[in-house]
N, C-alpha and C positions, 0 to 999 in steps of 0.2 A: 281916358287918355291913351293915346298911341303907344305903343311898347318902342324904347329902342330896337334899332335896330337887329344887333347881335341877339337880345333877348328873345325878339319876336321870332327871328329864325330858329333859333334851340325849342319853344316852344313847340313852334308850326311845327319841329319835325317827329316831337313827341307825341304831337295831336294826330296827327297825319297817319300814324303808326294805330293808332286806338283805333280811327276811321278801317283803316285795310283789319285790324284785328277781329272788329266788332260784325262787318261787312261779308267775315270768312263767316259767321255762322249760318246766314243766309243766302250764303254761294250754293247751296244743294237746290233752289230754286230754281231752273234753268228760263229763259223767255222759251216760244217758241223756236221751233229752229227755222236758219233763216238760209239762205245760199250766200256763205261768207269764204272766201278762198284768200288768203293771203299771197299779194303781191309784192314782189322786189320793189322796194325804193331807188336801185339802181340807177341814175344817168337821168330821174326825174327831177323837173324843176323845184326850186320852193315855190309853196301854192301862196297869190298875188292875195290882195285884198280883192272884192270881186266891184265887177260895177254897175251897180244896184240901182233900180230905175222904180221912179211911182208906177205904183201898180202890180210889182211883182207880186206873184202870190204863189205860197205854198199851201197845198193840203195833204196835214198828215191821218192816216188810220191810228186812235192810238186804245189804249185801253190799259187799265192799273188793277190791281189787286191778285187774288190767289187763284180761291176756289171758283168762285162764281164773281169774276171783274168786270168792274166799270167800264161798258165802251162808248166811246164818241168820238166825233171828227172836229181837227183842229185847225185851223185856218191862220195863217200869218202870212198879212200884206200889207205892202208899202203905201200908204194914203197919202204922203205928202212929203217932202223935200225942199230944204232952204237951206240958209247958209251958218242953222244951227243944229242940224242935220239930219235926220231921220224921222218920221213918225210913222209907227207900225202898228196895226190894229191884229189882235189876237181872239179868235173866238174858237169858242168850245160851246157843239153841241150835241148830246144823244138822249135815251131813253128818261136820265138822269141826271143829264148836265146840261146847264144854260148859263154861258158868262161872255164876257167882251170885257177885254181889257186893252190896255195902250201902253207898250214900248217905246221908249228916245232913245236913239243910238246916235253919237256924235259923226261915228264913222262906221264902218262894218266891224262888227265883232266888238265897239265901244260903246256900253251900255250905261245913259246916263239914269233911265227907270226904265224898270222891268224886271222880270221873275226870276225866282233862283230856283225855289222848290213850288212844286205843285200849278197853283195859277193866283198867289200873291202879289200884288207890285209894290217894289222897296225901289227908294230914291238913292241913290247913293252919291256918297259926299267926294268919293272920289269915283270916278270912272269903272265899273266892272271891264276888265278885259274879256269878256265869253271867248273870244278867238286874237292872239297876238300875233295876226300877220308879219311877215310869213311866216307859213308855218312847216317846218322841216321835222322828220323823226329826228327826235333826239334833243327837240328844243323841251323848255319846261318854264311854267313862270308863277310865281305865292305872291297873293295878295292878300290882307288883313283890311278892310272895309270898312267905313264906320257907314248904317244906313240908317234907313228911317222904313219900318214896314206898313205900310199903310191898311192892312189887313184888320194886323192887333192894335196900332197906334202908338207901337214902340220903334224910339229907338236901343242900338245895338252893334254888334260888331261880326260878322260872320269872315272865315278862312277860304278863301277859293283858290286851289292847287290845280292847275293840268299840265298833264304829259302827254305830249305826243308821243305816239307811236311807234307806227308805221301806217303800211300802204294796204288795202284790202279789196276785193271786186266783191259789193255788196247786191244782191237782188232783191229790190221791192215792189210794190205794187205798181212803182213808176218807170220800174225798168229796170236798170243792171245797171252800176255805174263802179268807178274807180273810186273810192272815199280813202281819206286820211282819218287813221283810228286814233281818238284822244280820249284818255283816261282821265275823269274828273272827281277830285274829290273837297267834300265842303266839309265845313264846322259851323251850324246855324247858330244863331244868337236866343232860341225860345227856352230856353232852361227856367226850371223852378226850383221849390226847394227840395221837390221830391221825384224830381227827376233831368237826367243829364240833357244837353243839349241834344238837335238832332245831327246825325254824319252821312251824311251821303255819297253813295261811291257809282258814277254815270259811265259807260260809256258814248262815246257821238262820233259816227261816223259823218265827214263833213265832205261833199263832193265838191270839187270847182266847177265840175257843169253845170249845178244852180247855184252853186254861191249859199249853200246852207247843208244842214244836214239831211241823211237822209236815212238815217237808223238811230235810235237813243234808246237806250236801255238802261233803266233807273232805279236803283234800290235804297232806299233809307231806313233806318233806325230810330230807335234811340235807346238809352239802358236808365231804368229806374233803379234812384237811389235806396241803400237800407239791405236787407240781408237779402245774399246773390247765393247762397248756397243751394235754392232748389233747382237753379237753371232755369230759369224762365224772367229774368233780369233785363231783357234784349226784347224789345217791342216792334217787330218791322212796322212800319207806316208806308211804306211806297213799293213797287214792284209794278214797274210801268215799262210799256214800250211803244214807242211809235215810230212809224214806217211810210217812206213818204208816199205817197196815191196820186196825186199831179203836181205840176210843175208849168207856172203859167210865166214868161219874162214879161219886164214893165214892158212901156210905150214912150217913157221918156226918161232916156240914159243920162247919167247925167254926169 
């Protein structure tokens, strides 16, 4: 059942708080370093919805883990367009990874299936907002989900919080671009009885020169239930980043 209202906010902001608490023990982890210079938001527009044509396609560099991480190249493009809106095809491939999956987006940045963590796909029963056009520093927006994860075969409930920013000059593999910085943080639904849910705390720099991002940097947890006195309670499970490498526009705008 859906939480009222008022309830669910007091909640969110207690959870929200565990997420950034649990998230500080793993901030000693740095990604690589990247050429990130923070820019004035000054006299700049709000960033538009973009408009997203079959065919576009992004590929990013990306790789997860510590000592010795997993890499491969991720691919996200637009295969098709009608007037229920989006279908986006997702692949990951390298030494150790092989998958393809499929995103619906009703509109840009409205996610009716598609990933939260890792390369899942959950159906959801209301809309994910991934990006709430426009997007100005200082905007922020909580969502409570009810989905369906097609992975495990459950359904569940996950928390999706982002804050914008600000304004950043990010350099990646694909060039140098202006990106808007948004802080994401989640509350996944996989918990059991002996261990908490997972929390995930992203940053995603998002360019309007492609209309997606072009920097994401991802860390998750989660904390196992029962005695926490030795310090070792906190399980990261993600430590991922990807970086975008090309950037192709469709052929038919639409």
């Amino acid at each position: 059942m859906i939480r009222a209202a008022i309830g669910c906010a007091a909640v969110a902001r207690l959870r929200l708080v565990a997420v950034a608490a649990a998230v500080a023990l793993v901030a000693g982890c740095a990604f690589p370093g990247a050429a990130i210079t923070t820019e004035s938001g000054a006299g700049r527009p709000p960033v538009e919805a973009p408009q997203l044509a079959v065919g576009a396609r992004w590929i990013y560099r990306a790789s997860d883990g510590f000592r010795t991480p997993v890499v491969w190249t991720e691919t996200r493009e637009i295969v098709a367009h009608d007037a229920g809106g989006y279908t986006v095809r997702v692949t990951q491939h390298g030494p150790s990874v092989d998958s393809t999956r499929t995103e619906v987006w009703s509109a840009p940045g409205v996610v009716r299936v598609g990933a939260l963590f890792n390369d899942e796909t959950r159906q959801f029963r209301t809309p994910l907002l991934r990006y709430r056009f426009p997007l100005v520093p200082g905007a922020s927006w909580n969502q409570w989900i009810d989905n369906y994860n097609e992975t495990t075969k459950k359904a569940g409930q996950i928390n999706h919080y982002v804050r914008v920013e600000g304004w950043d000059r990010v350099t990646t593999p694909a060039g140098t671009f202006d990106a808007i910085r948004m802080r994401v943080l989640m509350r996944l639904d996989d918990q059991e009885f002996w261990r908490e849910p997972t929390t995930c705390n992203y940053l995603i720099w998002y360019a309007p020169a492609v209309g997606a991002p072009v920097r994401e940097e991802k860390d998750a947890q989660y904390r196992e239930r029962g005695d926490q006195r030795d310090g070792i309670d906190v399980i990261p499970v993600q430590h991922a980043l990807l970086e975008l490498e090309s950037y192709t526009p469709g052929s038919q705008a639409q």
